[in-house]
KOLFI-101018 format. One record per atom (N, C-alpha, C, O): residue in one letter; chain; atom name; x, y, z. Coordinates in steps of 0.1 Angstrom, whole numbers, plus 5000, padded with zeros to 4 digits. Example, Ala and Ser with C-alpha at 12.3 -4.5 7.8 and 13.67 -1.06 7.14 Angstrom:
// KOLFI-101018
 resn chain name    X    Y    Z
    A     A    N 5132 4943 5078
    A     A   CA 5123 4955 5078
    A     A    C 5132 4967 5078
    A     A    O 5142 4967 5085
    S     A    N 5128 4978 5071
    S     A   CA 5137 4989 5071
    S     A    C 5129 5000 5079
    S     A    O 5134 5011 5080
END
This chain:
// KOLFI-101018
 resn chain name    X    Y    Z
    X     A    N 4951 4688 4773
    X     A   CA 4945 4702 4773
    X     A    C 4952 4710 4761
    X     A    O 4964 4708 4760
    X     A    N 4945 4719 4752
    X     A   CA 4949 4726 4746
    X     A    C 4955 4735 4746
    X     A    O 4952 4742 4756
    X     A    N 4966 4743 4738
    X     A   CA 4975 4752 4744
    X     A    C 4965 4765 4747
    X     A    O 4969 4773 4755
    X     A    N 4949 4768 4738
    X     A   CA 4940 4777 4742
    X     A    C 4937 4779 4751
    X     A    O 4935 4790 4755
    X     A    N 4931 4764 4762
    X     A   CA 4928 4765 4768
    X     A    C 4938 4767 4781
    X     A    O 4936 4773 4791
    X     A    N 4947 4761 4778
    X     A   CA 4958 4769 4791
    X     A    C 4963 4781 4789
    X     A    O 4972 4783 4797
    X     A    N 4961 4792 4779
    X     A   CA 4965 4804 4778
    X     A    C 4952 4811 4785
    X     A    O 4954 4822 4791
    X     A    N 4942 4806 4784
    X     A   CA 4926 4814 4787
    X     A    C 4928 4807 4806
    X     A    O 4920 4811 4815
    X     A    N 4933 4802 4807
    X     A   CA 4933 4794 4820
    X     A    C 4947 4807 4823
    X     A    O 4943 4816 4831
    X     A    N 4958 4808 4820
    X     A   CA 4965 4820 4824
    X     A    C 4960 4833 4826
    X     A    O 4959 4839 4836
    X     A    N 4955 4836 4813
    X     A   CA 4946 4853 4816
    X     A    C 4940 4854 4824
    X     A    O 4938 4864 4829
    X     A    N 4934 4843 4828
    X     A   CA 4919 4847 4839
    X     A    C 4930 4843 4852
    X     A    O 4923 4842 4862
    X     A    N 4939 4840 4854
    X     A   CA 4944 4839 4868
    X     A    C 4948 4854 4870
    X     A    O 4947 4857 4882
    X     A    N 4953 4865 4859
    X     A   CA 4957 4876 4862
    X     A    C 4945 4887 4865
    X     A    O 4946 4899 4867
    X     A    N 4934 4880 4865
    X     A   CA 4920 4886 4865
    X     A    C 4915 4886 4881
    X     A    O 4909 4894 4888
    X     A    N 4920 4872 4882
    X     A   CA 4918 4867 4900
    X     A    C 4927 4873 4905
    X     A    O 4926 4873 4918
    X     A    N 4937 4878 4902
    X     A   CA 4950 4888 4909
    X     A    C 4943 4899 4914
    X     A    O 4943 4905 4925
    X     A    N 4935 4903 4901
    X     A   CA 4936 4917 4900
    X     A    C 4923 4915 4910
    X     A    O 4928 4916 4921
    X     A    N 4911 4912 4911
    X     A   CA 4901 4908 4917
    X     A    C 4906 4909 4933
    X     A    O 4903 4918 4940
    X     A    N 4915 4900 4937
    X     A   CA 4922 4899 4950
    X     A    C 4928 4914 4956
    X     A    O 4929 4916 4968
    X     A    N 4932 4923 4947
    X     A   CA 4937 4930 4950
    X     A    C 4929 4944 4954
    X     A    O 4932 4951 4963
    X     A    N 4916 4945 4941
    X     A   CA 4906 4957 4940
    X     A    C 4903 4950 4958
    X     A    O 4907 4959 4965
    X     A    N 4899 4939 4964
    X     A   CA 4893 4935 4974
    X     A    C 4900 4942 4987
    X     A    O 4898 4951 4995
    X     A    N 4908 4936 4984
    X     A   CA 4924 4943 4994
    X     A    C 4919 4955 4996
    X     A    O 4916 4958 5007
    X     A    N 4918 4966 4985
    X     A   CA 4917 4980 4982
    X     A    C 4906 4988 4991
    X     A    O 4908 4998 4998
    X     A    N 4891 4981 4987
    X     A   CA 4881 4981 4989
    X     A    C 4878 4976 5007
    X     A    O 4870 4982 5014
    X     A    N 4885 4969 5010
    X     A   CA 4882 4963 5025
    X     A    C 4892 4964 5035
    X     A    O 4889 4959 5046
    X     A    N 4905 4971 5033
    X     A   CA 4915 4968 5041
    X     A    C 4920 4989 5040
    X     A    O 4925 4994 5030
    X     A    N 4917 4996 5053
    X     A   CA 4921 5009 5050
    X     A    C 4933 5011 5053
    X     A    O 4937 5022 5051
    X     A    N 4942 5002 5060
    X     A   CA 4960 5002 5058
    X     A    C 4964 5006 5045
    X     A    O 4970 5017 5042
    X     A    N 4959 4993 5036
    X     A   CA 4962 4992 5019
    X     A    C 4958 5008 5012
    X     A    O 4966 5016 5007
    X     A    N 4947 5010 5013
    X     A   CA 4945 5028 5008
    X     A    C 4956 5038 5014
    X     A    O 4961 5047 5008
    X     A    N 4959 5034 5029
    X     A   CA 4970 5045 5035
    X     A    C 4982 5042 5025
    X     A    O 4986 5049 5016
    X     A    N 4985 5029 5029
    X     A   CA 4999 5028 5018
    X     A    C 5001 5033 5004
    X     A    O 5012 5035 4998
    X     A    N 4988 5033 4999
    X     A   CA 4986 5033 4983
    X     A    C 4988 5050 4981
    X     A    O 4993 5056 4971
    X     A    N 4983 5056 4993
    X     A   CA 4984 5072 4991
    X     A    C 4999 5074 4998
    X     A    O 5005 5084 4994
    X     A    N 5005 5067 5005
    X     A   CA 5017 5068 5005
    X     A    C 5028 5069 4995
    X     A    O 5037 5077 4993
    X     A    N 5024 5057 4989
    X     A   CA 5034 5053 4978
    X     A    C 5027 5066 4965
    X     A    O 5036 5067 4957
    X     A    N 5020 5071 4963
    X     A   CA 5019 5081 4954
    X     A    C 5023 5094 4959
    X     A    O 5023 5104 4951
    X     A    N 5026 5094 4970
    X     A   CA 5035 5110 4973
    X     A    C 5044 5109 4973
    X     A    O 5050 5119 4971
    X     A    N 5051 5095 4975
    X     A   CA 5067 5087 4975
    X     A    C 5067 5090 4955
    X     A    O 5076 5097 4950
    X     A    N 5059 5086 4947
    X     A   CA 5064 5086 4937
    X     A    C 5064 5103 4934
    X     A    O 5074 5108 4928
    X     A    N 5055 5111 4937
    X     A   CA 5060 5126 4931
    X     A    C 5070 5133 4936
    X     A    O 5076 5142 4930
    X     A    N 5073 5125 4952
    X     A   CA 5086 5131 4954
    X     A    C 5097 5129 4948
    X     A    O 5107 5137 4950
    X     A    N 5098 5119 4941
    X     A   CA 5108 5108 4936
    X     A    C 5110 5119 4920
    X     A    O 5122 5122 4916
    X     A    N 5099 5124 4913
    X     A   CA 5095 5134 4901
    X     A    C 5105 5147 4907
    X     A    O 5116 5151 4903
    X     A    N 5098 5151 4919
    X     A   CA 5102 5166 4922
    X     A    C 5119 5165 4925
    X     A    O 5126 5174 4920
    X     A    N 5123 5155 4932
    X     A   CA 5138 5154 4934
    X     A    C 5146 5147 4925
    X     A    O 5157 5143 4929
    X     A    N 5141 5143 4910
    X     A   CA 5149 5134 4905
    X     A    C 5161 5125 4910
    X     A    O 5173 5128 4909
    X     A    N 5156 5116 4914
    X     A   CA 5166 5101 4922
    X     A    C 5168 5099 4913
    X     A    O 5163 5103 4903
    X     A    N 5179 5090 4915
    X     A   CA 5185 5079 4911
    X     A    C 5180 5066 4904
    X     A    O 5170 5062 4910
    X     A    N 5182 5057 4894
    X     A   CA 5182 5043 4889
    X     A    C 5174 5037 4900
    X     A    O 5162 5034 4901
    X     A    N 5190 5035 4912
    X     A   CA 5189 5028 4923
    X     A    C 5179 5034 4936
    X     A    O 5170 5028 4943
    X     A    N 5182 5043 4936
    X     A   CA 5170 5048 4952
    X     A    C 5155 5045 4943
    X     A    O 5145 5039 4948
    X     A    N 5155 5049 4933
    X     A   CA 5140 5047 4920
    X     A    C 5133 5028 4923
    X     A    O 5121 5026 4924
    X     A    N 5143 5019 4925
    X     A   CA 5146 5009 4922
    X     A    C 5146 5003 4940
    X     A    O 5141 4992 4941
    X     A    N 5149 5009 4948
    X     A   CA 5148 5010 4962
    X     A    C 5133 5013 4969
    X     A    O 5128 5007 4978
    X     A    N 5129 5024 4961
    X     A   CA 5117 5023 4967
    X     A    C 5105 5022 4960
    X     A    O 5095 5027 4964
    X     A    N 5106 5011 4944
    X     A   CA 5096 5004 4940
    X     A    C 5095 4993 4946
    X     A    O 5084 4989 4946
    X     A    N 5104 4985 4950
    X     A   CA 5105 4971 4957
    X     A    C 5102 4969 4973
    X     A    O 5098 4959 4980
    X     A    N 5104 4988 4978
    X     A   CA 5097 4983 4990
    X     A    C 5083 4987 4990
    X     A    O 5075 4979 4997
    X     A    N 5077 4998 4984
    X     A   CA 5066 4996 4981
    X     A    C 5057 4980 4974
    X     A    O 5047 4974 4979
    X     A    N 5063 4977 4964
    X     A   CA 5055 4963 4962
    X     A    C 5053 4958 4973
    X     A    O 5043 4953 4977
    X     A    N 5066 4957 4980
    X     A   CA 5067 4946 4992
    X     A    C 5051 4950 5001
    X     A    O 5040 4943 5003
    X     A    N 5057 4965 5006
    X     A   CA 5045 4963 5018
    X     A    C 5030 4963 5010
    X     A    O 5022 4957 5017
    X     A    N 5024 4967 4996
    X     A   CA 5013 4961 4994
    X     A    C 5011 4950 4989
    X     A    O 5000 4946 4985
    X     A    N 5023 4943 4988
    X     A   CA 5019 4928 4986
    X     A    C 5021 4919 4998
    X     A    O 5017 4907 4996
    X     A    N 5025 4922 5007
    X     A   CA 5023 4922 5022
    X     A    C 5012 4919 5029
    X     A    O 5007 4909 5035
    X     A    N 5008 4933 5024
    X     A   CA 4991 4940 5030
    X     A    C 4981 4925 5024
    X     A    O 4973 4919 5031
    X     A    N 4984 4924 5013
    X     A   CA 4974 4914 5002
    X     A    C 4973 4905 5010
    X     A    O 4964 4901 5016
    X     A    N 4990 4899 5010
    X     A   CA 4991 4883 5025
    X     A    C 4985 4885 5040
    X     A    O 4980 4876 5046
    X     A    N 4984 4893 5042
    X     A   CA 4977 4898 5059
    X     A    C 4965 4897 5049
    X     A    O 4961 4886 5047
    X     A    N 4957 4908 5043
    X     A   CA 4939 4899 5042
    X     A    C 4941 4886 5038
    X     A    O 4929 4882 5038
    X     A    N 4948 4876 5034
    X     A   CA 4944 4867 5026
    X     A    C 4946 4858 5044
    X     A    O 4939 4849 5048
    X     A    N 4955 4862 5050
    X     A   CA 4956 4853 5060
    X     A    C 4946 4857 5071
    X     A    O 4941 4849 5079
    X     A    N 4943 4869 5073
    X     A   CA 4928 4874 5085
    X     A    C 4920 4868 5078
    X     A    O 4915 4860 5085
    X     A    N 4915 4867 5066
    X     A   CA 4899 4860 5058
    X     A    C 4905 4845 5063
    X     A    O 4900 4843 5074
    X     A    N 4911 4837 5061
    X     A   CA 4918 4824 5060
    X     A    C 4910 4823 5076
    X     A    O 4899 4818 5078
    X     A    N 4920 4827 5086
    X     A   CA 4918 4829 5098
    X     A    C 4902 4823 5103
    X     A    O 4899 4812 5107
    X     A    N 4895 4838 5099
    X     A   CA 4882 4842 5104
    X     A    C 4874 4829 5100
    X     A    O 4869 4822 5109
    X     A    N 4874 4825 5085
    X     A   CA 4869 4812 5083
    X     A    C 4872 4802 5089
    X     A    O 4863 4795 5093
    X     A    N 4886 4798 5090
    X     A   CA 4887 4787 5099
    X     A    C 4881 4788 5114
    X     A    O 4879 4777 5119
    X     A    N 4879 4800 5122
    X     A   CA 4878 4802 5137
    X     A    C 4863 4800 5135
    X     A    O 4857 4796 5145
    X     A    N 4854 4804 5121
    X     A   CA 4838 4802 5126
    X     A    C 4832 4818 5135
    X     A    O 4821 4820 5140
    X     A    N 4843 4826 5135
    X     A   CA 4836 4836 5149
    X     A    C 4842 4833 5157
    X     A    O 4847 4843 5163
    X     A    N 4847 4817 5161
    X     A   CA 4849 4822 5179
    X     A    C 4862 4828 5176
    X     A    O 4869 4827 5166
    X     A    N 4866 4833 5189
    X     A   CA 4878 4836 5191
    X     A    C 4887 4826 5200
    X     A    O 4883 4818 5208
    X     A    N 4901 4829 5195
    X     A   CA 4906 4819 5201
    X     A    C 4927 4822 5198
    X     A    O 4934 4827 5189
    X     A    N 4930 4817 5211
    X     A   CA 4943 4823 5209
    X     A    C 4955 4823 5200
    X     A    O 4964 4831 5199
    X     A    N 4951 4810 5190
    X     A   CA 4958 4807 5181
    X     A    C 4955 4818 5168
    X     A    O 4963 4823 5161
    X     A    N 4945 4818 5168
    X     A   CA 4940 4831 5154
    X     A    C 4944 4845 5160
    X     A    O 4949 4853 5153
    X     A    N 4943 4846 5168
    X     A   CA 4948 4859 5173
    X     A    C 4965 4862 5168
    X     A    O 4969 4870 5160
    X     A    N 4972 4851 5178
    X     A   CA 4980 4852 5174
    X     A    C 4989 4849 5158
    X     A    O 5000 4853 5154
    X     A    N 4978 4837 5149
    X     A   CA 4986 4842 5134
    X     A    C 4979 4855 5128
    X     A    O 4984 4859 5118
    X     A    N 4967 4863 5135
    X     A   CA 4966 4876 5128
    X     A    C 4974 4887 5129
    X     A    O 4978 4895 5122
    X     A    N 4977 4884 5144
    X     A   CA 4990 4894 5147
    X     A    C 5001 4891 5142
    X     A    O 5004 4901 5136
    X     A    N 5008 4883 5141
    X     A   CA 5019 4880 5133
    X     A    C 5020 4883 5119
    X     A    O 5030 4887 5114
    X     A    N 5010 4880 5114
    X     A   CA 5005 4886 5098
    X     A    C 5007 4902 5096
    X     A    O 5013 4908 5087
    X     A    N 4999 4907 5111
    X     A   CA 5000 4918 5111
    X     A    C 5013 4925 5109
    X     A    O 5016 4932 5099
    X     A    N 5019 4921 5120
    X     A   CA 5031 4920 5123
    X     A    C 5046 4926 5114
    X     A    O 5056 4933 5116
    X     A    N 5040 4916 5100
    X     A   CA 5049 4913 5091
    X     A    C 5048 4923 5084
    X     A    O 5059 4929 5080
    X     A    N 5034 4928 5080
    X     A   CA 5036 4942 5074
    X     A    C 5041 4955 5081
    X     A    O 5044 4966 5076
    X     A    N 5042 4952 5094
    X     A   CA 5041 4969 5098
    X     A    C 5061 4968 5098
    X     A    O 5067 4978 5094
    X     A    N 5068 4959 5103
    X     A   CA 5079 4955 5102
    X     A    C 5083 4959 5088
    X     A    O 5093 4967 5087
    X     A    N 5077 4955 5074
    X     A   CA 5082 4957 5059
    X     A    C 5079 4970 5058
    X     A    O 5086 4976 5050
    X     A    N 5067 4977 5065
    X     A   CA 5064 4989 5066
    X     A    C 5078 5003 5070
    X     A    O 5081 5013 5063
    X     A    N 5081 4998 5082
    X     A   CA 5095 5005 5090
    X     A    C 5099 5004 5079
    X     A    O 5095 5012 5071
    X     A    N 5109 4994 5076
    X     A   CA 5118 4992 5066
    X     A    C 5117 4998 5054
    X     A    O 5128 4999 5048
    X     A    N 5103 5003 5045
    X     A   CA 5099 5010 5036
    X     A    C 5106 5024 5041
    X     A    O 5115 5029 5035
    X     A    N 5102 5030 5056
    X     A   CA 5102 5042 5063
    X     A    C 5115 5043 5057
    X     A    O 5118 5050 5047
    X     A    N 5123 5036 5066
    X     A   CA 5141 5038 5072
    X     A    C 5145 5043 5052
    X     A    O 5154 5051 5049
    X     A    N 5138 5037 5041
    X     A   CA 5149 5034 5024
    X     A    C 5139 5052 5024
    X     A    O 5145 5062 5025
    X     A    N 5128 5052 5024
    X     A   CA 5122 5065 5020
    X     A    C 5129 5077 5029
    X     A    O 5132 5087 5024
    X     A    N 5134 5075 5044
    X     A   CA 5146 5086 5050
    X     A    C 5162 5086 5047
    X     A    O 5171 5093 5051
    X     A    N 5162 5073 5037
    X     A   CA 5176 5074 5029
    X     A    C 5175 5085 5019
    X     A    O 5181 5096 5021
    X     A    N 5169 5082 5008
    X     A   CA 5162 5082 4998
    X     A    C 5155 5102 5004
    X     A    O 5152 5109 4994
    X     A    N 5153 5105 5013
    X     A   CA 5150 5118 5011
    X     A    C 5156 5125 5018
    X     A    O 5160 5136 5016
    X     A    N 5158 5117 5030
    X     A   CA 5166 5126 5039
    X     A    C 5175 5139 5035
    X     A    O 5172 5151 5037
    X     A    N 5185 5134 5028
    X     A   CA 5194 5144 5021
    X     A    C 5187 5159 5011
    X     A    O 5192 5170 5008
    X     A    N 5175 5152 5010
    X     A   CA 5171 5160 4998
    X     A    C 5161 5166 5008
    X     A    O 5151 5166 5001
    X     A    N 5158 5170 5019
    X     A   CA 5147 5174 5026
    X     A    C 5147 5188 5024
    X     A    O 5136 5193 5023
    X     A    N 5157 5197 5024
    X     A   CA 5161 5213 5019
    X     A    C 5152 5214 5009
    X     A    O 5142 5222 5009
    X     A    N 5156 5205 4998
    X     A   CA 5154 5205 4984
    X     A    C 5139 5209 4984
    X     A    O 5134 5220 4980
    X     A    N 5133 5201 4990
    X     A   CA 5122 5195 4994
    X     A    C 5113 5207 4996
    X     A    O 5106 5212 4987
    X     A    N 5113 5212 5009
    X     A   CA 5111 5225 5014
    X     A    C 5109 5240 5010
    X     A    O 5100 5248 5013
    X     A    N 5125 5239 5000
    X     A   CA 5126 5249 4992
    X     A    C 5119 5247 4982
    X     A    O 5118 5259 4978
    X     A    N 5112 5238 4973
    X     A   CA 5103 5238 4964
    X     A    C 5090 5246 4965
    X     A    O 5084 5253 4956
    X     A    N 5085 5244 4983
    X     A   CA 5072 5247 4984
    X     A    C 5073 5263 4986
    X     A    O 5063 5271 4986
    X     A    N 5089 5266 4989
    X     A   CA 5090 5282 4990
    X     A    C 5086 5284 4978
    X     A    O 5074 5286 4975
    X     A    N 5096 5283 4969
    X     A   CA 5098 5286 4950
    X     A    C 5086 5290 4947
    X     A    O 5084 5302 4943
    X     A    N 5075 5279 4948
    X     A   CA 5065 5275 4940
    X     A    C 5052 5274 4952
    X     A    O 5047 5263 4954
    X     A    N 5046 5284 4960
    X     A   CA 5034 5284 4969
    X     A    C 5024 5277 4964
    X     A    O 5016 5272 4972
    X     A    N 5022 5276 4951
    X     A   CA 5012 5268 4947
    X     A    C 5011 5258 4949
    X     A    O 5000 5252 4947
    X     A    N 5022 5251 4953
    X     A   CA 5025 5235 4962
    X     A    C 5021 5240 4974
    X     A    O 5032 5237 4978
    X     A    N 5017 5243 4981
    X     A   CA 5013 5246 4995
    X     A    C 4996 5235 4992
    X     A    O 4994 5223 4994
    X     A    N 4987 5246 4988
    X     A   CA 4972 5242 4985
    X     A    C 4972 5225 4972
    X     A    O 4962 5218 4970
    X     A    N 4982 5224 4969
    X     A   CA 4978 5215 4959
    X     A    C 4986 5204 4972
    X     A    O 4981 5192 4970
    X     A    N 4995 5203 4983
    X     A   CA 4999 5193 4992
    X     A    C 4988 5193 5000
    X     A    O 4983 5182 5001
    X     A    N 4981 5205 5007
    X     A   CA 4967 5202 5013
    X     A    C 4957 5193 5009
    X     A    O 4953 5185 5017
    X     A    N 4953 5195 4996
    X     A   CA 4942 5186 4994
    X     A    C 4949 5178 4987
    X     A    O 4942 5175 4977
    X     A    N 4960 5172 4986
    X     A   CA 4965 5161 4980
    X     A    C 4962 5147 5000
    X     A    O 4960 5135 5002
    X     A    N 4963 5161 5009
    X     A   CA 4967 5150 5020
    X     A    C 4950 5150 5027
    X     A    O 4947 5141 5035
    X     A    N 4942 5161 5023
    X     A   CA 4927 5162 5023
    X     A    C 4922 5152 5018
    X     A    O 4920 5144 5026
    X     A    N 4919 5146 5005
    X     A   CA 4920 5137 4996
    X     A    C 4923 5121 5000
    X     A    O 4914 5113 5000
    X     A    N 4938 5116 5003
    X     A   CA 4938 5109 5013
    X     A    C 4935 5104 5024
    X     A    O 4935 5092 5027
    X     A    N 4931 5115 5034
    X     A   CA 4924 5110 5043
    X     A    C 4910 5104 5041
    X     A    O 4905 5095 5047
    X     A    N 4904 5115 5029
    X     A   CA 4893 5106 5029
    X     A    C 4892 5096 5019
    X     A    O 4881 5091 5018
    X     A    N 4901 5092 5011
    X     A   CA 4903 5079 5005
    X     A    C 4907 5070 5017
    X     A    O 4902 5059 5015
    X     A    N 4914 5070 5030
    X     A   CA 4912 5060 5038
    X     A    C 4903 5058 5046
    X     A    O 4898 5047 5049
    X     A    N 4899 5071 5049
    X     A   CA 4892 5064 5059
    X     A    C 4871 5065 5054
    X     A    O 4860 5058 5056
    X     A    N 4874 5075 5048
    X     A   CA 4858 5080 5040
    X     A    C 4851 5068 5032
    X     A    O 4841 5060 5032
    X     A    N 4863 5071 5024
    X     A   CA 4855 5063 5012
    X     A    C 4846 5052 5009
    X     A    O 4837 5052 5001
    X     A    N 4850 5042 5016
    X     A   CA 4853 5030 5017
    X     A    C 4841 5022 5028
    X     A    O 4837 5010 5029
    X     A    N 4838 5032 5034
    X     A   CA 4830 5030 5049
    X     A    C 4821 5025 5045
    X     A    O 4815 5032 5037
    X     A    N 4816 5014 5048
    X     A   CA 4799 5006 5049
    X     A    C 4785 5017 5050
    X     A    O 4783 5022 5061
    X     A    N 4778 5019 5043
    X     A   CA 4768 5029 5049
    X     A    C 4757 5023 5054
    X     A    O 4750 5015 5048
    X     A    N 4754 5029 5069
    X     A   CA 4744 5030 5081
    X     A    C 4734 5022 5074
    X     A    O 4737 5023 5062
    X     A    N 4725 5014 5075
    X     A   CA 4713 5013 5070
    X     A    C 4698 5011 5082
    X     A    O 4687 5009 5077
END
């Protein structure tokens, strides 16, 4: 094989990534909660200037739990096809375990983001005194999110 054709055989695997992931996005409304998580985790991260390391702390558990979230759909789709529909105790239990694993990497995201702010929670607070205009711009930032999880995404009636 040519070195073209294994570089064109690389790019398009980063295409099937990305593909896997918009799916994730699109079908799984955990992944949207997390996704609006991790974007209030990052402006908080702006508003309180962290650290290298807390910076560094809570990009790695963020990847983690949405690359988590990716392994739980890839293993419920996995599942569902192998079970045909029926149900059966064994699928159950590797979806819950799947499950499982994110909501566990999930905590663990929690426990580094109440390191990581805990201390700064004053900080935090007092911002929205300072500056009221963070009041209405945190409403529909969390208006917004809700219906990116749970709105958006929804199958329409036919």
């Amino acid at each position: 094989m040519s070195i073209k054709t294994e570089l064109k055989k690389f790019c398009k695997s980063f295409v099937y990534a990305a593909s896997g992931i918009v799916h994730c996005i699109r079908t799984q409304r955990n992944m949207r909660f997390h996704m609006g998580a991790a974007c209030a985790v990052a402006v908080l991260s702006i508003i309180c200037d962290i650290s290298s390391g807390e910076q560094l702390a809570l990009i790695l558990t963020i990847g983690g739990v949405m690359a988590l979230e990716c392994v739980n759909t890839a293993i419920e789709s996995t599942v569902d096809l192998a079970s045909k529909g029926e149900r059966s105790a064994n699928a159950k239990a590797a979806k819950d375990c799947a499950a499982g694993a994110v909501l566990i990497f999930c905590l663990a995201a929690v426990g580094v983001a109440a390191i990581v702010f805990g201390k700064r929670i004053l900080f935090i607070l007092g911002s929205f005194v300072d500056t009221p205009a963070l009041i209405p711009a945190a409403v529909m930032y969390v208006a917004l999110w809700f219906w990116w999880v749970f709105i958006c995404f929804r199958e329409k009636k036919q």
